[in-house]
N, C-alpha and C positions, 0 to 999 in steps of 0.2 A: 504494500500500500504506500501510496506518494503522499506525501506530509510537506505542505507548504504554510508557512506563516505571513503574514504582512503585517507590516504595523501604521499607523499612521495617528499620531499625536495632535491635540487641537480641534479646533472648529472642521467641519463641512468645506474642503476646500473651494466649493462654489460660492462661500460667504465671503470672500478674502481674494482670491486670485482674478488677474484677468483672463480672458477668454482663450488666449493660447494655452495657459495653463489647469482652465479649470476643471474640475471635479477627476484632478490628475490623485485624488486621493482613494477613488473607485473606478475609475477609467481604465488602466490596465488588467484590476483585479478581473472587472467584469470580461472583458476580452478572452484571458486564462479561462476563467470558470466555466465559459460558453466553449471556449476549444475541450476543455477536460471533459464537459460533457458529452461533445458530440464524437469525440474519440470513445469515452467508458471507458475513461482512465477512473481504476479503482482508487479517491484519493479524499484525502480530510484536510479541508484547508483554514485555517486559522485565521481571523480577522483580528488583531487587537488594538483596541481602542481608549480613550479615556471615557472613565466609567459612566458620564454623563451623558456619552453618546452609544450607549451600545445598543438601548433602543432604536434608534435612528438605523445604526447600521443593519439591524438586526431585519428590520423597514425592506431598507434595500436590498439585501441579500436573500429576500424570505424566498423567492422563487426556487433555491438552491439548496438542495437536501442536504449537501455534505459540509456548507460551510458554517465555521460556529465561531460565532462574534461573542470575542472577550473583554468584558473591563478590565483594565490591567492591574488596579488595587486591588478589585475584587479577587482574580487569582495569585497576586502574591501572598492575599493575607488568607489564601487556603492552605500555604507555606510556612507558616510563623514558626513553626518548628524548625525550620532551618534559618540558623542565622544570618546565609549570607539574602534568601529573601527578604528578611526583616531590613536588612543595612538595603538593600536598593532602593525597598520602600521610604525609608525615612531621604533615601537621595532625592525620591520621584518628589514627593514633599515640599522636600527644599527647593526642588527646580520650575514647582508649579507655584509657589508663591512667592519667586523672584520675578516670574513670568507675568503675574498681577502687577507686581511691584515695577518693570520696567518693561510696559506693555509693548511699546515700538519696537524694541528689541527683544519679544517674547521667542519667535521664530526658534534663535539658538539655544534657547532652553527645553524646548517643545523635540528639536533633532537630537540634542542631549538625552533626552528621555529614550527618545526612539532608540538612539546607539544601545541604551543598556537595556531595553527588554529587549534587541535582536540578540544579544547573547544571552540574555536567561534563556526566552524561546527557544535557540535553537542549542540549550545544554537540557532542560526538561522535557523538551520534544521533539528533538532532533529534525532531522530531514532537512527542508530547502528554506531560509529565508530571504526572504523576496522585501525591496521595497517596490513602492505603490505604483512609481513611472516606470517600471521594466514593463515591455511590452512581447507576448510571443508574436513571433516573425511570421513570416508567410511558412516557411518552410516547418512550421512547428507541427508536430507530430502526439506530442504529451510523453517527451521522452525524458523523464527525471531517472537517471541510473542511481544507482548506489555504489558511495564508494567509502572505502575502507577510515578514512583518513579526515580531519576538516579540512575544508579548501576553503578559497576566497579567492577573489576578481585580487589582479594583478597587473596593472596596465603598461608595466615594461614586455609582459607576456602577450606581443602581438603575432597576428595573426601575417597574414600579407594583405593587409588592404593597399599599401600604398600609404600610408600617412602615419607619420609618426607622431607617438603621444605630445610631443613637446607642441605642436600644433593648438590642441585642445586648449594651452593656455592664453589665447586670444581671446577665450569667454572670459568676460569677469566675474562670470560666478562659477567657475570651476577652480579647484584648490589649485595652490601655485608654488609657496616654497613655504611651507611650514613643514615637510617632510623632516628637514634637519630638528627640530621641535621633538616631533613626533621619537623620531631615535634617542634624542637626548633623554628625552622625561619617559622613557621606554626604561631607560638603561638604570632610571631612580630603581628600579622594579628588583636591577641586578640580573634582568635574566637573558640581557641580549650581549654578548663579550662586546669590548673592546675594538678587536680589530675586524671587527663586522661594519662600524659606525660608513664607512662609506659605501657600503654594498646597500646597505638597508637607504642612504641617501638618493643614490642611481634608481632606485625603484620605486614605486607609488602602488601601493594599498591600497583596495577599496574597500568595504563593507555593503556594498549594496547586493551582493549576494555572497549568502554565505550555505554551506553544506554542511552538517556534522550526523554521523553516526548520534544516537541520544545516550546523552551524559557521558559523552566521548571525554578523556582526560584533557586534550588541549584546550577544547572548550570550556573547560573546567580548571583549567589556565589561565586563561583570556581572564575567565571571567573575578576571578579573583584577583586579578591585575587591575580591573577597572575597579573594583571595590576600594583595593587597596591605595589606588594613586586618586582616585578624585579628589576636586579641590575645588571648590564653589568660587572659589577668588578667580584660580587659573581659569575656568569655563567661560570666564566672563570677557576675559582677554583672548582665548585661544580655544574654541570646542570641538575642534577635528582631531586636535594630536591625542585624544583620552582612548578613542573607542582605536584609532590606527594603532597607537602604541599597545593595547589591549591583544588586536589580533596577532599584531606580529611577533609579541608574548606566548601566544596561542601558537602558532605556525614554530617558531624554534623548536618551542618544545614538542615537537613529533619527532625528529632525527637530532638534534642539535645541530640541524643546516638550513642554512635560509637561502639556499641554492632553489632558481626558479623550476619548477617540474611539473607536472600532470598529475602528481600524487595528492598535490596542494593550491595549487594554482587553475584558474578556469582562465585560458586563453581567449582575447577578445582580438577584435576587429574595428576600426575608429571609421564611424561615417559622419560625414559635415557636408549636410542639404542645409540651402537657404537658408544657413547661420543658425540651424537649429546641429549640435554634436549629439553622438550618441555612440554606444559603446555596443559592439552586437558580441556575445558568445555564442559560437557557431556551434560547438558540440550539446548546448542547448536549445539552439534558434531562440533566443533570449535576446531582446535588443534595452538598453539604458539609455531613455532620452534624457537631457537636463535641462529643463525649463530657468534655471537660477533663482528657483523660489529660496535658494537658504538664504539669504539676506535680512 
């Protein structure tokens, strides 16, 4: 059985975004869920949400046997006995009432959140997590393999399209050089050596898709990396390098090599139509558009 998660933190993106980007927070899901069905791909797909809206989505998803919309406080605190659920909750907490507190810039508090249930999600229920703007390709099939290992998007791991990732930095809302960031407060962790620091710079992490076997050790790595390094101060200045430095914590610890490979890495492909980029993995027919709603 195929296990996908999605998350998407906040309001109804129809209330907030413009029309290129709108209801980019059900737009792809619904795409996925219409191809899963019409393949009868055996699959449980995970919606989760802020507990306010699970109604709502619960609304829009009813048509859909398989998919089951989650408030995300509500299933941490069916966790309380595990400590480190209790410590995310009191994160989510803080990052939802810094988000009141400094509304304009709620946005990176709201991705924040997102970052740390995509790794609980996919340490307690393994399989695929997906965010909201991955879209399947024409060529999509409902082909989710299983593999042994966690992986993650890797955007030095390209494909042959022709275009190299450094391109992509022309969007201004695509990351650009916090990578060095990212290694350094990685390395607070102690768990990425020394003379790694410029291998892990040469390459870019993604977290927009991630795989794990459930309750795999890496992810069970990761995730105690992000418990252990958050910093309500640093998120404010900087909330990309938490959840990157997290997986790449995650990723070491399978071999102690952060050598690019198949075993860990989903090889992509970079397309750039009419100034919209997008990232395709081909061995999933998975394409990543980026609207640059993080802002």
């Amino acid at each position: 059985m195929t296990i996908i998660s999605y998350i998407w933190i906040g309001q109804p993106s129809s209330e907030r975004y413009s029309l290129e980007a709108k209801n980019h927070d059900v737009s792809g899901v619904i795409k996925m869920l219409n191809l899963l069905q019409k393949n009868k791909i055996h699959s449980v797909v995970y919606f989760w949400c802020l507990d306010e809206y699970e109604n709502f989505y619960t609304f829009v998803f009813k048509k859909y046997q398989f998919v089951k919309v989650k408030g995300i406080k509500k299933y941490l605190n069916t966790k309380l006995l595990c400590l480190r659920a209790s410590k995310a909750l009191k994160i989510i907490d803080s990052l939802l009432f810094e988000a009141k507190l400094d509304y304009s810039n709620r946005v990176k508090y709201y991705i924040t959140i997102k970052d740390l249930m995509s790794l609980c999600v996919t340490y307690y229920k393994g399989g695929y997590t997906i965010d909201t703007n991955v879209f399947p390709t024409e060529k999509f099939v409902g082909n989710f393999p299983e593999y042994r290992n966690f992986k993650i998007v890797n955007i030095k791991s390209l494909g042959n399209s022709g275009h190299n990732y450094s391109e992509l930095y022309k969007f201004n809302y695509f990351r650009k050089t916090k990578i060095v960031t990212d290694v350094m407060y990685a390395q607070k962790y102690n768990s990425l050596p020394t003379n790694n620091l410029k291998k892990w710079v040469d390459d870019n992490q993604e977290c927009w898709l991630m795989y794990s076997p459930k309750q795999h050790s890496s992810v069970d790595c990761a995730l105690n990396a992000y418990l252990s390094l958050f910093n309500l101060k640093t998120i404010k200045t900087n909330y990309t390098h938490l959840i990157i430095s997290a997986i790449m914590t995650g990723v070491y610890s399978i071999n102690n090599s952060i050598e690019i490979n198949k075993s860990t890495t989903f090889t992509v492909n970079i397309s750039i139509i009419n100034e919209i980029a997008s990232l395709v993995v081909d061995e999933l027919n998975l394409e990543k558009i980026y609207y640059g709603t993080h802002k």
